[in-house]
C-alpha positions as CSV (number, residue, x, y, z in Angstrom):
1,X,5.7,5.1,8.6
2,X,8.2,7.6,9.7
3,X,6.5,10.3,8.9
4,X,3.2,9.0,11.1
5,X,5.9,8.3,13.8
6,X,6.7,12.4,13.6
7,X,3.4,13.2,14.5
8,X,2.0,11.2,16.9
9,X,5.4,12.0,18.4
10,X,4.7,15.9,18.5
11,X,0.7,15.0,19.4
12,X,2.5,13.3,22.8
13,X,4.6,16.1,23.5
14,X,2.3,18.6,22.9
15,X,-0.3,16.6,25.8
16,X,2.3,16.9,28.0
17,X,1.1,20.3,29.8
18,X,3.6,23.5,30.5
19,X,5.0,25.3,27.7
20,X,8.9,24.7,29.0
21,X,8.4,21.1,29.5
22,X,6.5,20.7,26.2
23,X,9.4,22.6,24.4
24,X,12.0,19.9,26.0
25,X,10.3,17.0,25.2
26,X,10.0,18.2,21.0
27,X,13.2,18.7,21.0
28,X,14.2,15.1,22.4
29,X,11.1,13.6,20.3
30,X,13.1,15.2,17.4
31,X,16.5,14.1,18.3
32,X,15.0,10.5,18.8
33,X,13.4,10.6,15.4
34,X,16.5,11.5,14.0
35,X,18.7,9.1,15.7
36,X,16.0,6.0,14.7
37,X,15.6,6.8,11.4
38,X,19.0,7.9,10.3
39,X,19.3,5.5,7.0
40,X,16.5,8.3,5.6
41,X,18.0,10.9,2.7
42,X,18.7,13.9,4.6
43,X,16.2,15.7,2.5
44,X,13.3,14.2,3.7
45,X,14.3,14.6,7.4
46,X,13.1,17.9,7.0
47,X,9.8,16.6,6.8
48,X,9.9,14.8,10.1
49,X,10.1,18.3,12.1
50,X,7.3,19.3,9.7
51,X,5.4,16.1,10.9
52,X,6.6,16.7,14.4
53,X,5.4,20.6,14.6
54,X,2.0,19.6,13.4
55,X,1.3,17.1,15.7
56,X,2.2,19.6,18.4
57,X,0.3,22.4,17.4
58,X,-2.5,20.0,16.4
59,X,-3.2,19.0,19.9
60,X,-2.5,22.0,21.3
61,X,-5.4,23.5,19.5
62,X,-7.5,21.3,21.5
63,X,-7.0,23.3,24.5
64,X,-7.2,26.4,22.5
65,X,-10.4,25.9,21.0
66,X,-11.6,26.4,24.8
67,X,-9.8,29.7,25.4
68,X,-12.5,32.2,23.7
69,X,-14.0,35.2,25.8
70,X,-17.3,34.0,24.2
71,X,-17.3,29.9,24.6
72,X,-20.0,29.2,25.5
73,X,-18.5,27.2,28.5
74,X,-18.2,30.9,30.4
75,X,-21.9,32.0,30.3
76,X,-22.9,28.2,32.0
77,X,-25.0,26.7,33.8
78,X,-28.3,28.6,32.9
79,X,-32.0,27.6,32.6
80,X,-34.7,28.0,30.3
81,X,-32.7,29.9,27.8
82,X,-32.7,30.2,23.9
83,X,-29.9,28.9,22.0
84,X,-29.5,29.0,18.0
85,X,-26.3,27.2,16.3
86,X,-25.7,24.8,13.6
87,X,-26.1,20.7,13.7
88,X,-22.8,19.1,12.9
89,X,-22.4,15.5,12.5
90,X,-22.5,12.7,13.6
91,X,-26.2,12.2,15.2
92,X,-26.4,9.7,17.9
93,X,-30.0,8.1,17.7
94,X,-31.4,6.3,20.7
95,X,-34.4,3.9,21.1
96,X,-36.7,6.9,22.6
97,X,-34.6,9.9,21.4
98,X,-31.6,11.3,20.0
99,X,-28.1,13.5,20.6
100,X,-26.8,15.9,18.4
101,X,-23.3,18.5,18.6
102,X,-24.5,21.9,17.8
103,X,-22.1,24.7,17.0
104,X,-23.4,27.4,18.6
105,X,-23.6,31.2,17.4
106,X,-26.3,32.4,20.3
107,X,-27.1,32.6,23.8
108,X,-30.5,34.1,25.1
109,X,-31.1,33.9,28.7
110,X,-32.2,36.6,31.9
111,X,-28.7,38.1,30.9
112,X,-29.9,38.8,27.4
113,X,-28.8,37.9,24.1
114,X,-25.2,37.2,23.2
115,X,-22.8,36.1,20.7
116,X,-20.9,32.6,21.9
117,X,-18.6,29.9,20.1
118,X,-18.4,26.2,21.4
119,X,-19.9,22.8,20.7
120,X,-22.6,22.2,22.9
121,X,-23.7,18.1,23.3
122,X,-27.5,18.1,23.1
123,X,-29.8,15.0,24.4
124,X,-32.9,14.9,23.7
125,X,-35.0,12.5,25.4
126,X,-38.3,11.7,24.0
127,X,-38.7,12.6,20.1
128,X,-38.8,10.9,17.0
129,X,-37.3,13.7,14.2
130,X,-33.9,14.7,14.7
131,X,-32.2,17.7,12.6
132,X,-29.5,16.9,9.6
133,X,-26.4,17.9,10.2
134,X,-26.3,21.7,8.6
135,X,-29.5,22.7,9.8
136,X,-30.0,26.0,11.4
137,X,-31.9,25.7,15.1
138,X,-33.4,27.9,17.2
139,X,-34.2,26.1,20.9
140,X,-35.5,27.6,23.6
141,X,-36.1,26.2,26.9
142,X,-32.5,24.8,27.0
143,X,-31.2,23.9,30.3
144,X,-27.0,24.3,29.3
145,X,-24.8,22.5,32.5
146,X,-20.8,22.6,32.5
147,X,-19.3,19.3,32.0
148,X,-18.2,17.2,35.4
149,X,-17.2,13.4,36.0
150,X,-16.2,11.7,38.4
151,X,-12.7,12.5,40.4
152,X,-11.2,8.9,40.7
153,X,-7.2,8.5,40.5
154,X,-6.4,6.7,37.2
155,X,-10.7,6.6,36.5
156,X,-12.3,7.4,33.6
157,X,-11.7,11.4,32.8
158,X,-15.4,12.4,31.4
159,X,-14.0,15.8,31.1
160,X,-11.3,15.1,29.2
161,X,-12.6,12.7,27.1
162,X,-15.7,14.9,26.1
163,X,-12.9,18.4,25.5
164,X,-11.1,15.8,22.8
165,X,-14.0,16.0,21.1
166,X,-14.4,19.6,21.7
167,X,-17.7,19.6,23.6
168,X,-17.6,21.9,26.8
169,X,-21.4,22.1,27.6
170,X,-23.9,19.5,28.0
171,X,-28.4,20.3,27.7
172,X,-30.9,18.4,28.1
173,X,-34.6,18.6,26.3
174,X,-37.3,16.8,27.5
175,X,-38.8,16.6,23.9
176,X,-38.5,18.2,20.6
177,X,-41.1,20.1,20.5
178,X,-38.8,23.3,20.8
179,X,-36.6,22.6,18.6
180,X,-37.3,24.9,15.2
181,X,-35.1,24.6,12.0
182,X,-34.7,28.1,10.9
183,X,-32.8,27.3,8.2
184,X,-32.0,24.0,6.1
185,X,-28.2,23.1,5.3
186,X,-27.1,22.3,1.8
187,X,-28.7,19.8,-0.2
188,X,-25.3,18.5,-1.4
189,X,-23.4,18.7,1.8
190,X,-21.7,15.0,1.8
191,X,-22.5,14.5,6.1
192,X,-26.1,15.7,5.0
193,X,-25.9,12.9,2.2
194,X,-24.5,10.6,4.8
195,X,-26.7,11.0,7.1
196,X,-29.6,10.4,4.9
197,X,-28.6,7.1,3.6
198,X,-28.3,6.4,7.5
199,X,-31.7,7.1,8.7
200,X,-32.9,5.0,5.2
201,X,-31.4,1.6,6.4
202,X,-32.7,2.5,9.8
203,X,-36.3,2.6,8.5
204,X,-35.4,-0.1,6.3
205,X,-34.1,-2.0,9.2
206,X,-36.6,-1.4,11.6
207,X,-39.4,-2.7,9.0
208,X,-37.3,-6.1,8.2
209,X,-35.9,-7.5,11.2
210,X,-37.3,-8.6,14.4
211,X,-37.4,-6.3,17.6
212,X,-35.0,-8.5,19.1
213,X,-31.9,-8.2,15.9
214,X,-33.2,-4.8,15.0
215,X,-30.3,-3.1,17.0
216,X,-28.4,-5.3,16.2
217,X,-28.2,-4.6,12.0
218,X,-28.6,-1.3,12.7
219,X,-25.2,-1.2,15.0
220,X,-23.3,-3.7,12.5
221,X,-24.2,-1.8,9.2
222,X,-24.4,2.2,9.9
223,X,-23.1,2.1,13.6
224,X,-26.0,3.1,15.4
225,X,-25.1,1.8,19.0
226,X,-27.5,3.4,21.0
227,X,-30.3,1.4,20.7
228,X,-28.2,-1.5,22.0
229,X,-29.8,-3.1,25.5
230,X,-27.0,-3.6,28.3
231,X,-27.4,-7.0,28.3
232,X,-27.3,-7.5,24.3
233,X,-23.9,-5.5,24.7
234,X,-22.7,-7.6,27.6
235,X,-23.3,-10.9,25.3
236,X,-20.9,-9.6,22.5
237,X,-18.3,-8.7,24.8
238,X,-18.4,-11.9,26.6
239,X,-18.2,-13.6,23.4
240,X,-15.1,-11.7,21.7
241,X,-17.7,-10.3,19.1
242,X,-18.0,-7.0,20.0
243,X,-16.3,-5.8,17.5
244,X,-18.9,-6.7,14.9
245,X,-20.8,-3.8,17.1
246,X,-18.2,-0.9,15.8
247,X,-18.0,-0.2,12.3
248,X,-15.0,-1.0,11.5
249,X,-12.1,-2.6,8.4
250,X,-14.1,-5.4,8.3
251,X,-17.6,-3.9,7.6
252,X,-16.2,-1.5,4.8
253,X,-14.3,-5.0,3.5
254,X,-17.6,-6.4,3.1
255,X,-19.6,-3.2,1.5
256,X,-16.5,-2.4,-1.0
257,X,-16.8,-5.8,-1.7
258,X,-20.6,-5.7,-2.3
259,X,-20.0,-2.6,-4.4
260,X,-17.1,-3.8,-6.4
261,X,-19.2,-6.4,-7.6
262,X,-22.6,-5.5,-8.6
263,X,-20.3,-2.0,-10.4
264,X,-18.1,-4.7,-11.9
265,X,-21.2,-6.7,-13.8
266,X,-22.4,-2.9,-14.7
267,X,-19.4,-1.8,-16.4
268,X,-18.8,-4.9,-18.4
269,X,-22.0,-4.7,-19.9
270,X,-21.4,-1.0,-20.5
271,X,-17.8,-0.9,-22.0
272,X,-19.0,-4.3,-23.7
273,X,-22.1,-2.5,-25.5
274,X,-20.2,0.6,-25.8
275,X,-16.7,-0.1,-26.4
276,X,-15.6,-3.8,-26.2
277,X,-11.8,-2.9,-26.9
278,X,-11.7,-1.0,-23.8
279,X,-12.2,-4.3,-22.0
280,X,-8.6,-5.5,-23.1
281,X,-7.4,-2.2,-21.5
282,X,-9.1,-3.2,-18.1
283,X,-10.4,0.4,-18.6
284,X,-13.8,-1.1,-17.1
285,X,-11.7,-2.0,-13.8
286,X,-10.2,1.0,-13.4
287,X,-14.1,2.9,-13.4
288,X,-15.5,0.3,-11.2
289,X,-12.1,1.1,-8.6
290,X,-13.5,4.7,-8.7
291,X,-16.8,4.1,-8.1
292,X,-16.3,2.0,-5.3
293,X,-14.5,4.3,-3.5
294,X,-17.3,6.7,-3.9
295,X,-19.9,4.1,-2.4
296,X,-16.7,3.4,0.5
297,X,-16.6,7.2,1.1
298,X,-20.6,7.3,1.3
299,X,-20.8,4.6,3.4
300,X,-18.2,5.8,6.5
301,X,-20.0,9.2,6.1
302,X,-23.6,7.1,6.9
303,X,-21.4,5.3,9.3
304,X,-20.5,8.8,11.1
305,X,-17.1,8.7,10.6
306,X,-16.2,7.3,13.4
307,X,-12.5,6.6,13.8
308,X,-12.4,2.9,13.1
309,X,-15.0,3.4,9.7
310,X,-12.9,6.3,8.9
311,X,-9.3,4.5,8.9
312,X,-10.6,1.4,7.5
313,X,-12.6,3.9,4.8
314,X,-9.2,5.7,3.9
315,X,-7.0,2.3,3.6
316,X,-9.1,1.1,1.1
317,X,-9.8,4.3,-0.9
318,X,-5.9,4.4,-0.7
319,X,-6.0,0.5,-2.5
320,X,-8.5,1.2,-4.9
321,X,-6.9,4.9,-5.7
322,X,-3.8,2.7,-6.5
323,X,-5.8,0.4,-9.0
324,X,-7.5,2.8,-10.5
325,X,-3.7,4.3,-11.5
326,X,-2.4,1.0,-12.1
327,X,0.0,1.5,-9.3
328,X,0.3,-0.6,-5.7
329,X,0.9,0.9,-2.4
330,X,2.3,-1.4,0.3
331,X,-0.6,-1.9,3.4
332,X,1.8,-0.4,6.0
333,X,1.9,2.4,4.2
334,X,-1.9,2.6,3.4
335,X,-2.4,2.5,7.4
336,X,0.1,5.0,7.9
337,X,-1.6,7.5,5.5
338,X,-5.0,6.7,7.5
339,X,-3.6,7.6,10.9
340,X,-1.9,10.6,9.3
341,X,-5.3,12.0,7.9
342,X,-7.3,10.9,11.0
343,X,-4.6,12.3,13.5
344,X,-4.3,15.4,11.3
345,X,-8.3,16.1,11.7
346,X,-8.8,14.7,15.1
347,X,-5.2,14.6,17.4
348,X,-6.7,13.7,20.4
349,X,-8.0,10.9,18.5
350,X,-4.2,9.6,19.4
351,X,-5.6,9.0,23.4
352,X,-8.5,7.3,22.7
353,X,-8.8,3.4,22.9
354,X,-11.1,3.3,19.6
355,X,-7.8,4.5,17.8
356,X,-5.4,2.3,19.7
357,X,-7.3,-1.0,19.2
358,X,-8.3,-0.6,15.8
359,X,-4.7,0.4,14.8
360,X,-3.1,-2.2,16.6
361,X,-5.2,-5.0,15.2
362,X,-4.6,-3.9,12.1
363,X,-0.8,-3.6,12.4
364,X,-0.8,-7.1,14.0
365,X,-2.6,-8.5,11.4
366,X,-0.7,-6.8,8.4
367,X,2.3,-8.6,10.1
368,X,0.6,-12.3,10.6
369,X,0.4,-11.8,6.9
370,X,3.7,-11.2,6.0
371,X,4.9,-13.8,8.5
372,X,6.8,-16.8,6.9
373,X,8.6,-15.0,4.1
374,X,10.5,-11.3,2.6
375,X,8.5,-9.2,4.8
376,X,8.8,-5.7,2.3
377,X,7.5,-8.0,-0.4
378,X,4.8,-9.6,1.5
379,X,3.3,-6.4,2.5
380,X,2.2,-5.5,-1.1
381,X,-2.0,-6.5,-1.4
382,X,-1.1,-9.0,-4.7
383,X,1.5,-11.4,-1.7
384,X,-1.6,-10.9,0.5
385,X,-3.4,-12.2,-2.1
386,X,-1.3,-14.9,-2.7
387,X,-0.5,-15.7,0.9
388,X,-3.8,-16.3,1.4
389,X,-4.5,-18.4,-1.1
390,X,-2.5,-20.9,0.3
391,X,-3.2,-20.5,3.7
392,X,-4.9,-23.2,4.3
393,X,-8.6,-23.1,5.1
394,X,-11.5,-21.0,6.3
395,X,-10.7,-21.6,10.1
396,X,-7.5,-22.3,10.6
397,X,-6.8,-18.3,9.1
398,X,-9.7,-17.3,11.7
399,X,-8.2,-18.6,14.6
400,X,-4.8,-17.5,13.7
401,X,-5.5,-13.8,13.4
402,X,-8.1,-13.7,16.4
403,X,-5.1,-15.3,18.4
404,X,-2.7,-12.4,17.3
405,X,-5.2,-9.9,17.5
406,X,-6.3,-10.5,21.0
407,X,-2.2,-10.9,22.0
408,X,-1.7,-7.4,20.6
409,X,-4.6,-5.5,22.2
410,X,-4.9,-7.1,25.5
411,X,-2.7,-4.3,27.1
412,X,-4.6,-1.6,25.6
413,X,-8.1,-3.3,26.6
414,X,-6.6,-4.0,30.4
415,X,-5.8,-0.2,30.5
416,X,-8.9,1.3,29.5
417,X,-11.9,-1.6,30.8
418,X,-9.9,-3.5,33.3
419,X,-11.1,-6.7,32.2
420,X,-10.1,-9.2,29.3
421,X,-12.2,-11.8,27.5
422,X,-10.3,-14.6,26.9
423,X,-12.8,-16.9,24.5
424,X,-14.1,-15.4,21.1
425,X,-12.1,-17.6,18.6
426,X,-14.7,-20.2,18.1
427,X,-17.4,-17.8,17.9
428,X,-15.7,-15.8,15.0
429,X,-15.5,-18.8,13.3
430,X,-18.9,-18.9,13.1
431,X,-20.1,-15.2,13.3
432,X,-17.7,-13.5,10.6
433,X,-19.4,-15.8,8.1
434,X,-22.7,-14.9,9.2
435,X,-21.8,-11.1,9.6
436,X,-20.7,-11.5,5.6
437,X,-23.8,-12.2,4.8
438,X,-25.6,-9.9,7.2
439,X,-24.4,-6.4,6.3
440,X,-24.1,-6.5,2.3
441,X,-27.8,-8.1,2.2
442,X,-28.8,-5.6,4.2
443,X,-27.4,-2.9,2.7
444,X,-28.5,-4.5,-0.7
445,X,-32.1,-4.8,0.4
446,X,-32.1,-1.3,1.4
447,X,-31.0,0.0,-1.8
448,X,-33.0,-1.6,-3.6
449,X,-36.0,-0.7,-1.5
450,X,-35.6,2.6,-2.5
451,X,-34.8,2.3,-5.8
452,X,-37.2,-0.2,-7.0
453,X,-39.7,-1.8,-4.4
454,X,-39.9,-2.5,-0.6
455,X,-41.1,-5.9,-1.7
456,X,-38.1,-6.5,-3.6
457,X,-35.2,-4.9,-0.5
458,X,-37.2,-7.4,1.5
459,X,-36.7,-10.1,-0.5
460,X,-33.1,-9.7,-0.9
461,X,-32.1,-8.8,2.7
462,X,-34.0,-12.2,3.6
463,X,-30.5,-13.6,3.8
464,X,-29.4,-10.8,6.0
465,X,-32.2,-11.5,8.6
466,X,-31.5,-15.1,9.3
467,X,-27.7,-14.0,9.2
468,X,-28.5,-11.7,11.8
469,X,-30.5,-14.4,13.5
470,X,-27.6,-17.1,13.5
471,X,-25.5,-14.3,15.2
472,X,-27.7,-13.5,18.0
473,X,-28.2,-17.3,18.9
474,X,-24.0,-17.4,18.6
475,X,-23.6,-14.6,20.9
476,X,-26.6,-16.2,24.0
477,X,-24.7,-19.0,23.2
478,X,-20.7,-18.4,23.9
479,X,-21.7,-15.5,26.4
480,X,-23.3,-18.6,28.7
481,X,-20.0,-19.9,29.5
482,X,-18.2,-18.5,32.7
483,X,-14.0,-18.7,33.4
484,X,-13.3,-16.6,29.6
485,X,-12.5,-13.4,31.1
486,X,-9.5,-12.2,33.1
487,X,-10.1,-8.8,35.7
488,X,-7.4,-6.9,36.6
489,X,-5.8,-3.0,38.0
490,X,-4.9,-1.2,35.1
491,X,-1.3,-2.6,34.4
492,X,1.6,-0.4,34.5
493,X,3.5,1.4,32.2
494,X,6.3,-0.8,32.3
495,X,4.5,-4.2,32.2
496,X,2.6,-3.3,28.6
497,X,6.0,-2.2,27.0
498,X,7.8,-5.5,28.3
499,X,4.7,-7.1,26.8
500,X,5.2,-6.1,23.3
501,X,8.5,-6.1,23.6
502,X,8.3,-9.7,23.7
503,X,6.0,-9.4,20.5
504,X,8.5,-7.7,18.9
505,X,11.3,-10.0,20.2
506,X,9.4,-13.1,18.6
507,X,8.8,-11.4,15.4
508,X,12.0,-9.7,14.5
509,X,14.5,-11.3,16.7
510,X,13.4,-14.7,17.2
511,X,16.6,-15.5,19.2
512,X,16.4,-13.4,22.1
513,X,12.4,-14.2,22.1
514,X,13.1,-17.1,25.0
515,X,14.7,-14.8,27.2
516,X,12.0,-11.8,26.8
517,X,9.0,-14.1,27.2
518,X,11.0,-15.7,30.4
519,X,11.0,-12.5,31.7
520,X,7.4,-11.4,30.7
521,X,5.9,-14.4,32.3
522,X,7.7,-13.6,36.2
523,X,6.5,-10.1,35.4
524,X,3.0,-11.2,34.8
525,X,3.2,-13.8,38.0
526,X,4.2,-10.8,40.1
527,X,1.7,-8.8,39.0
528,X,-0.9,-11.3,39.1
529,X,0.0,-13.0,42.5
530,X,-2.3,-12.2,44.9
531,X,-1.2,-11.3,47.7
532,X,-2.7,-11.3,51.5
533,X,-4.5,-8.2,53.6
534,X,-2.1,-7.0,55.9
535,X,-4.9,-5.2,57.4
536,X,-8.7,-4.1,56.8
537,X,-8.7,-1.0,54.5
538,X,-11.5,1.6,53.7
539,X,-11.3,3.4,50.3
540,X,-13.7,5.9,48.8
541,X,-15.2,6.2,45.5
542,X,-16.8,9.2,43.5
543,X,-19.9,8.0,41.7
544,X,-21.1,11.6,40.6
545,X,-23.7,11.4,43.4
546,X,-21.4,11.5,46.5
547,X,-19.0,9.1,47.4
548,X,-19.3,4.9,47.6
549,X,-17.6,3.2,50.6
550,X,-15.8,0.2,49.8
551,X,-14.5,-1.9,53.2
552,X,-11.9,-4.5,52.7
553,X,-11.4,-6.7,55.5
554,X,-8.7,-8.6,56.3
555,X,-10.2,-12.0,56.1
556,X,-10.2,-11.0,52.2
557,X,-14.4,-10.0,52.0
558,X,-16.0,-6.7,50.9
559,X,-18.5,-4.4,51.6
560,X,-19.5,-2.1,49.4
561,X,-22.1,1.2,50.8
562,X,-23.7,3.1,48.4
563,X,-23.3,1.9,45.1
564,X,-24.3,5.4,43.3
565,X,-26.9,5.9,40.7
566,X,-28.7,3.3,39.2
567,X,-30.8,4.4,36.2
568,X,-31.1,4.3,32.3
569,X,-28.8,1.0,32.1
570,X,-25.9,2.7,33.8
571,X,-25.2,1.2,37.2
572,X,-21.6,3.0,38.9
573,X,-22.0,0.3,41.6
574,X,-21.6,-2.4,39.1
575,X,-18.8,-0.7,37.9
576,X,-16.9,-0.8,40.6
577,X,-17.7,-4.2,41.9
């Protein structure tokens, strides 16, 4: 934990832009680290400036990976030109066409040819083949455009968000048809594998399931969002379940668990016919730990290692890593090592609110679970175990950790969407069940179309498609009822760190808890009260197609001119309204 501390430390003083304010703020982020852990052995301390240094330089190479003569970003926006470069993963597929990062290596246009660097974002709207990541392209008739967004104070920062990712240029293809593979990547090139065993329980999907839960399966089992309507998207939010949408600690928990299982009855029968004594040994246990992390690894690479697959992927490679050595790691620790490695490949990954929700639920969670007892000895997966054994039933746990984990994120999903849902715990009582069923049937039927039969993956994801079913009639269902959501200004600084102050306070120091929560409740009236127009105000929006007029009159009505573009699902008056 300290150590994850020391990076994301050095990650927030490296954002911080200026090289002589950056340089003040390590030092103080290292003086602080020292000061609040000072009962660690002074000769690991070293390793928190190590910690604190790579987060800093991490981040910083963000910026930097921008700065070459020939990015790409310097020779845009051109027309009709001829681009060549290498597909990197993930792919983003759509219900008409598909989006794909390619790392560029050349630029052809009226200039001539030239060598450039830079991940370019490529959409391509109408076609039905896209490239694996690894595959050489040439593409000509590429219309390349610099990035822009729109210019709100405290709005969404499309720039930014896009250079975290380091993408600088945008294109657009009307169709594929330009699109040559010069050159194939490597056969045994784990995204290539990945990818693969993603576009397999697409088909598979997509020849099971109805039109209507087709998106759905194919979002909840290899995270392939795009083909999601608005309004499908609009039902899980409004009915807390949109985070059976993201691939996430719960997915991987059911696919390990399907893994674990069917490698479990294999092994036995192996070491059984083979060796019988190694079954006293629990030799068979340790093999089916490995191979499970195998399938866990393949399944966050079909998943696109997304952040959310790829931390929950790492915590429970780090679990069965530990079984498989006969050792246990404490889940604190296990998250901490995730957001190490994730933070360590991706730093900006730090500012995103994929990173901060998943984390946070997880931590709050972790922390429901040790609640009630030694807290260092609950954290260990056999007290989990065990705690949960006698926690009582099926929906009392669901409620319990839906509660906590909607307490714990609500800052973070009032920052970044301005807007809370308030209901969900009744329909994760019923919809987690379902999804349980949903995505290792699925994923079952899939293999087992491939390997055996299509008749016989449809016969065993039957389960899976009346899962799906049940969740789709759960979501039209709890999305019907108005009053469970709460709209509000992004909150300031000061109100979310009073708010999980007061988390803290109730957790660790129960007796000051009153007081905090007294004082996070007038905080929260304040900031809620509304008050009254002094006077009739006029503010201006940038939609990205000129400016929207918003006029507030006095008597408390509004007028909104020119809402902005309207097209493809997105709708920037909506937005703002």
């Amino acid at each position: 934990m300290e150590f994850c501390a020391a990076l994301i430390a050095g990650i927030l003083a490296g954002r911080v832009y200026g090289e002589t304010v950056s340089a003040y703020l390590l030092l103080a982020s290292a003086a602080l680290l020292f000061a609040l852990f000072s009962t660690m052995p002074w000769k690991l301390r070293p390793l928190l400036l190590v910690f604190l240094a790579v987060g800093f330089t991490g981040i910083n190479g963000v910026e930097e990976a921008f700065e070459p003569p020939n990015h790409i970003r310097r020779f845009v926006p051109v027309t009709n030109a001829q681009l060549t470069g290498v597909v990197k993963a993930p792919v983003d597929h759509f219900r008409e066409g598909y989006r794909f990062m390619l790392e560029t290596r050349t630029l052809a246009d009226i200039g001539g040819e030239k060598k450039v660097s830079g991940l370019v974002s490529i959409k391509v709207h109408h076609g039905k083949k896209p490239p694996l990541p690894g595959d050489t392209l040439s593409i000509s008739g590429v219309r390349l455009k610099p990035l822009y967004g729109t210019r709100n104070f405290g709005g969404f920062n499309y720039v930014r968000y896009m250079k975290d990712r380091g993408i600088g240029v945008r294109a657009w293809l009307r169709n594929e048809e330009k699109i040559i593979v010069t050159a194939k990547g490597a056969a045994l090139s784990p995204v290539r594998l990945g990818e693969r065993v993603r576009r397999h329980v697409m088909r598979f999907v997509e020849a099971n399931f109805s039109e209507r839960t087709a998106p759905m399966a194919k979002a909840m089992t290899v995270a392939v969002t795009g083909e999601i309507s608005p309004d499908t998207r609009q039902r899980f939010i409004a009915s807390g379940l949109a985070h059976l949408l993201a691939v996430s600690g719960l997915h991987v928990g059911f696919v390990s668990g399907l893994a674990y299982f069917i490698l479990s009855a294999c092994f036995f029968l192996i070491f059984l016919a083979a060796r019988p004594i190694f079954l006293e040994s629990g030799a068979h246990r340790k093999s089916v730990a490995l191979f499970t992390l195998m399938a866990v690894a393949l399944y966050v690479l079909a998943a696109g290692a997304r952040v959310s697959a790829l931390r929950a992927g790492i915590m429970v490679s780090v679990y069965f890593i530990s079984a498989a050595i006969g050792r246990e790691k404490e889940l604190l620790n296990a998250l901490a090592i995730s957001a190490i490695i994730v933070l360590i490949l991706n730093p900006a990954a730090l500012f995103g609110p994929s990173f901060l929700l998943s984390y946070i639920a997880v931590t709050a969670i972790i922390f429901l679970l040790a609640w009630g007892g030694e807290k260092e000895e609950l954290l260990k997966p056999a007290a989990v175990k065990k705690w949960l054994a006698r926690a009582g039933d099926y929906v009392t746990g669901t409620i319990k950790i839906s509660v906590v984990v909607s307490l714990a994120t609500a800052p973070v999903v009032l920052w970044f969407f301005n807007k809370v849902y308030l209901g969900g715990v009744a329909a994760n009582v019923l919809a987690v069940p379902m999804a349980a069923v949903a995505i290792p049937s699925t994923f079952l039927g899939a293999f087992l179309s491939g390997v055996i039969h299509p008749a016989v993956g449809q016969l065993a994801a039957v389960p899976g498609v009346l899962a799906m079913d049940g969740i789709d009639s759960v979501t039209r269902f709890f999305s019907s009822f108005d009053g469970f959501s709460f709209e509000s200004a992004r909150p300031p600084f000061w109100l979310v760190a009073l708010w999980y102050s007061a988390l803290l306070a109730f957790y660790f120091r129960p007796r000051v808890w009153k007081q905090t929560a007294v004082a996070l409740a007038v905080a929260l009236v304040i900031f809620i009260w509304p008050q009254a127009r002094q006077a009739a105000e006029v503010h201006f929006f940038d939609v990205g197609q000129g400016d929207a007029t918003l006029i507030m009159l006095k008597d408390g009505s509004n007028l909104l001119v020119d809402g902005g573009p309207n097209f493809g699902g997105f709708d920037a008056g909506r937005i703002l309204i």
